[in-house]
C-alpha positions as CSV (number, residue, x, y, z in Angstrom):
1,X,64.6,297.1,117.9
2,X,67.8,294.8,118.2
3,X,68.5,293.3,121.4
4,X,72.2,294.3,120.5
5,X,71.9,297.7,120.7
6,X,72.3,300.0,123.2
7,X,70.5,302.9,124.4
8,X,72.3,306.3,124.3
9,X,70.7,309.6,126.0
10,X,70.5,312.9,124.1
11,X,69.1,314.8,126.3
12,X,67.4,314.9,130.0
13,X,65.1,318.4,131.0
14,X,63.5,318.1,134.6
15,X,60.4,319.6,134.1
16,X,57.9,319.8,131.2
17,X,53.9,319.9,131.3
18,X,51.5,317.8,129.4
19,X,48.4,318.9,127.5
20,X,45.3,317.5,126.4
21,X,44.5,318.9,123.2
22,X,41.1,318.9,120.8
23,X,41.2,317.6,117.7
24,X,42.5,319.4,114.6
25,X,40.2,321.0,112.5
26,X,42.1,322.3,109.6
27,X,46.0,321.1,107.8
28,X,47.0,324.6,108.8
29,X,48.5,322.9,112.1
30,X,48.6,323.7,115.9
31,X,48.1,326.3,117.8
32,X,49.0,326.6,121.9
33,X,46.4,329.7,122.6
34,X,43.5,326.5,122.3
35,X,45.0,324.6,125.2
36,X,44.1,325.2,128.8
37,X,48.1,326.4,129.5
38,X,46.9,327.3,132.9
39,X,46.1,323.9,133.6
40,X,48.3,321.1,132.4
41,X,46.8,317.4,133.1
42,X,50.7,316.2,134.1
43,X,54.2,317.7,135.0
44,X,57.3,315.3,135.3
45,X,60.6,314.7,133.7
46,X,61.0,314.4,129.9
47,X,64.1,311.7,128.8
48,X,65.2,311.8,125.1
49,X,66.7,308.2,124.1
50,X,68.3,306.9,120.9
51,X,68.6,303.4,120.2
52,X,69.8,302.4,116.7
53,X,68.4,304.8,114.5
54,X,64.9,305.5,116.4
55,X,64.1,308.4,119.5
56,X,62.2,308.3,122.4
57,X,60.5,310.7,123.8
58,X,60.2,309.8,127.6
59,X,57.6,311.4,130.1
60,X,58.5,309.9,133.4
61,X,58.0,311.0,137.4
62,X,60.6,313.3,138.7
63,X,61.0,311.7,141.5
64,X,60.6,308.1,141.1
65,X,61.4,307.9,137.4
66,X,58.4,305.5,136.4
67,X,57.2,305.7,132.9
68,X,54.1,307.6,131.8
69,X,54.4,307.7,128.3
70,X,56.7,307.3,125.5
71,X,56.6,308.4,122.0
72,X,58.6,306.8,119.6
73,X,60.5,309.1,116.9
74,X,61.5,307.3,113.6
75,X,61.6,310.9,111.6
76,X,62.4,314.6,112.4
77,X,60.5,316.6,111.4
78,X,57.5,314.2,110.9
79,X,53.7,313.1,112.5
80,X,55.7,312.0,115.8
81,X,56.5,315.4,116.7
82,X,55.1,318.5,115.7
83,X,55.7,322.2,116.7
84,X,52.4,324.8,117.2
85,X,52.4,327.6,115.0
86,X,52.2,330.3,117.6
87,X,55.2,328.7,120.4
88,X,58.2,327.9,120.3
89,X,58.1,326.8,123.6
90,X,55.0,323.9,122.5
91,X,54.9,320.6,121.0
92,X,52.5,318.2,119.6
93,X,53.9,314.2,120.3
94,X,52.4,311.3,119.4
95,X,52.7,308.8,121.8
96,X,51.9,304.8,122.2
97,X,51.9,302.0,124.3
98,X,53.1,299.2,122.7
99,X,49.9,297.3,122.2
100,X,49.6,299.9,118.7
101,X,47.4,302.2,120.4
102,X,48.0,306.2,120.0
103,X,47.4,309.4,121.1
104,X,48.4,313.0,120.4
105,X,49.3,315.0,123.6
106,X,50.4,318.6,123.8
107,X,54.0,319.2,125.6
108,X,55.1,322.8,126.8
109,X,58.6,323.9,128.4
110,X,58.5,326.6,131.2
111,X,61.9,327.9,129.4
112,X,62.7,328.6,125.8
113,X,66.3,327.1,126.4
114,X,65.0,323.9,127.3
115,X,62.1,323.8,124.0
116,X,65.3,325.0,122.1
117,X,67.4,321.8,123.2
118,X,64.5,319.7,122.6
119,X,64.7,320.3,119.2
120,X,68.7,320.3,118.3
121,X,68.7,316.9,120.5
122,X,66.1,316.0,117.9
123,X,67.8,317.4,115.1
124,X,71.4,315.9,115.6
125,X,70.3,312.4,116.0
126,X,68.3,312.0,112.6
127,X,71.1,314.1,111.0
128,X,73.9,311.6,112.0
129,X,71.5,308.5,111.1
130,X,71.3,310.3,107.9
131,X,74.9,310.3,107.8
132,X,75.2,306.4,108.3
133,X,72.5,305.8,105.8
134,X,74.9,307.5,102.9
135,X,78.0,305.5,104.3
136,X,76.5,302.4,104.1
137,X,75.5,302.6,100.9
138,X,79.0,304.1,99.7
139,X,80.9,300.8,101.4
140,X,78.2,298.6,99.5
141,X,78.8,300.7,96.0
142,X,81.8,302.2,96.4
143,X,82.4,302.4,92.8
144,X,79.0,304.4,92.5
145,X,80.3,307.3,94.5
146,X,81.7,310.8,92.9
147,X,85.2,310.7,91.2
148,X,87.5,313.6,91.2
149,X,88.3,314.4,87.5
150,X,91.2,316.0,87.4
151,X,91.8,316.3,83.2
152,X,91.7,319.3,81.5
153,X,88.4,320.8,80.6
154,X,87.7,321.4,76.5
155,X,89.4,324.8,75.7
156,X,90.8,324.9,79.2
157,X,94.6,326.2,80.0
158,X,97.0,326.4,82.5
159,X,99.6,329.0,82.7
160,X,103.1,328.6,84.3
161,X,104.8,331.6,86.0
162,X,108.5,330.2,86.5
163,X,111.4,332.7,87.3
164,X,114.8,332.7,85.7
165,X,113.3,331.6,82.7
166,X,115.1,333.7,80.9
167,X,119.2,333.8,79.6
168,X,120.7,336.6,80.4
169,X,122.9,338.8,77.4
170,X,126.1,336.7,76.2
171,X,125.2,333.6,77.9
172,X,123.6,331.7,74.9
173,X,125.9,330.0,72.8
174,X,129.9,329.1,73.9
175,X,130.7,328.6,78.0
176,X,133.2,331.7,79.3
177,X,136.7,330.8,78.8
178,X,138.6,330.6,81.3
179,X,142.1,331.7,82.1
180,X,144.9,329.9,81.6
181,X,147.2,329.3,85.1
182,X,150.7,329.4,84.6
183,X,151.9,326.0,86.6
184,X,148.7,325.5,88.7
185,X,149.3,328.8,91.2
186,X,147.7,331.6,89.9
187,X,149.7,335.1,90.7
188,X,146.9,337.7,92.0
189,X,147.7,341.1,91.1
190,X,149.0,344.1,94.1
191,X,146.4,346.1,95.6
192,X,145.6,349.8,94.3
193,X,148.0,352.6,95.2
194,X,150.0,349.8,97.1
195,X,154.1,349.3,97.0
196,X,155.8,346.1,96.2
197,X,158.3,345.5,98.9
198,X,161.8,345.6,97.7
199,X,164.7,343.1,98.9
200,X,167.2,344.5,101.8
201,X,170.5,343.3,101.7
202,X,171.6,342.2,105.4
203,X,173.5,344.4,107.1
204,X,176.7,345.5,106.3
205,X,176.6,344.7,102.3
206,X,175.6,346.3,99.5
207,X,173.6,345.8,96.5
208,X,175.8,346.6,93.0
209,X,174.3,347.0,90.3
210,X,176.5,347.9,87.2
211,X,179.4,347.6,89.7
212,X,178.5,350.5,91.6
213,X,177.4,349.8,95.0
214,X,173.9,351.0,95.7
215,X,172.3,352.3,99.5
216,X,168.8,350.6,99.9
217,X,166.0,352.9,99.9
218,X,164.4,351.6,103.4
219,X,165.8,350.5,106.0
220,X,167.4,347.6,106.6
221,X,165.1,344.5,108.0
222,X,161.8,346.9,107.4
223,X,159.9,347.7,104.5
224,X,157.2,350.0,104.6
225,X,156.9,349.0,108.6
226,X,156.5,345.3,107.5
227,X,160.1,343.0,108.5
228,X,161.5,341.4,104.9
229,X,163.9,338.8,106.3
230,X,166.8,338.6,103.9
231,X,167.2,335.2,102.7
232,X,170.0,333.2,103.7
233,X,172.5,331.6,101.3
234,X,172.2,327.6,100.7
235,X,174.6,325.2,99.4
236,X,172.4,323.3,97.7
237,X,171.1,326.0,95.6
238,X,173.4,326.4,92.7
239,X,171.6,329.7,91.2
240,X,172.1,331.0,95.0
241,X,175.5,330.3,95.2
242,X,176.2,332.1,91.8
243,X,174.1,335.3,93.0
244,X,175.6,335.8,96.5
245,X,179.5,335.3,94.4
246,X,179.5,339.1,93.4
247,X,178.4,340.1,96.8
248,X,181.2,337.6,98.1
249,X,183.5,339.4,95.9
250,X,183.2,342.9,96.6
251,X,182.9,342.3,100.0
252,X,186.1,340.5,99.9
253,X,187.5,343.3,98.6
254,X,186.2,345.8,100.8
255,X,187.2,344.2,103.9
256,X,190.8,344.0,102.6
257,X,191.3,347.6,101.2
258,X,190.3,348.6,105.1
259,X,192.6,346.2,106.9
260,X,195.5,347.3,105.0
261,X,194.7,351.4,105.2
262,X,194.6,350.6,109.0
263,X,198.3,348.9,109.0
264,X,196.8,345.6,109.9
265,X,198.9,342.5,108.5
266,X,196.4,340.0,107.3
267,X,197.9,336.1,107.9
């Protein structure tokens, strides 16, 4: 034992009876029926201590808490502590007293729930020393430990599910062509069963086609409920100018035929 260490409990139970026991006659172990149950030579407290990697069993007074015996535990399942074939309620510990001298006494629990955490407080301890045993040796050989392998196995294969793997019809080979756009604005085509609006004349003039004057079919400012504003003439526009001349001309001519059927002099 290191003087470094220190002493951790695993487990405390406040009342536990102590047995003297004859010898064994056979290897085929233990049994509780031979003990005089009735009569136990000592009750008290039982203590279970770990320090480093060894137990203690500790039999001590319930009251006062002095020592009666202890019974070191270096292995579980092992000589230091053995259960009777016919209880699970009875032990078999081997105790000392430090001057090398032992003895094998009998130990019983009143409740199975207090044998039962006996032995897991028992259990857990040499099962994490057991642990630290296999870590130390893996951080003083750590290339000794398992590797995972991850290569491929002799005659082993791997299969690959992708989606859209494959080209649809007419995509292999040249990219779509694209149409050509006639002075980067692209004209869309009028909707089904739909009506291009036609131009209105403002009011008071007529369209002429052929030299005819023509009525508009809608009327004036309105076409099909939607408002078509007539454009206006612009004197920068040449081709404007020579479109609105006709309309210039007949009104001109118009105008005049009526001022002079009404006896108007025009100055």
């Amino acid at each position: 034992m290191e003087e470094g260490e220190y002493e951790s409990v695993l487990c405390v139970k406040p009342e536990v009876h102590i047995y003297r026991i004859p010898p064994r006659a056979t290897n085929r172990g233990y049994r509780a029926a031979e003990w005089q149950l009735d009569q136990p030579s000592w009750s008290g407290r039982l203590r279970i201590t770990a320090r480093g990697q060894v137990a203690y069993i500790k039999l001590e007074d319930r009251t006062t808490g002095e020592l009666f015996a202890q019974a070191p535990v270096d292995q579980f399942p092992g000589t230091a502590v053995e259960s009777v074939t016919d209880s699970s309620r009875y032990f078999v510990i081997r105790i000392e007293d430090g001057n090398g001298r032992r003895a094998f006494i009998g130990i019983g629990f009143g409740d199975r729930g207090d044998a039962f955490d006996f032995n897991v407080a028992l259990q857990d301890h040499f099962k994490w020393v057991k642990q630290q045993c296999e870590f130390a040796k893996q951080a003083q050989n750590p290339d000794q430990g398992p590797k995972l392998d991850l290569g491929f196995k002799e005659g082993q294969t791997i299969k690959l599910n992708i989606a859209n793997m494959k080209k649809k019809e007419g995509a292999a080979g040249s990219p779509r062509a694209r149409p050509a756009s006639t002075g980067g604005l692209s004209l869309l085509p009028p909707p089904p069963g739909g009506k291009i609006p036609t131009l209105v004349p403002p009011p008071g003039e007529h369209l002429s086609v052929g030299g005819s004057p023509v009525q508009p079919a809608v009327a004036p400012g309105s076409v099909g409920g939607a408002t078509v504003s007539w454009p206006q003439p612009t004197p920068a526009t040449t081709a404007a100018a020579d479109i609105w001349g006709d309309f210039t001309k007949s009104t001109g001519s118009t105008s005049s035929q009526t001022q002079s059927g009404t006896g108007w002099v025009q100055f």
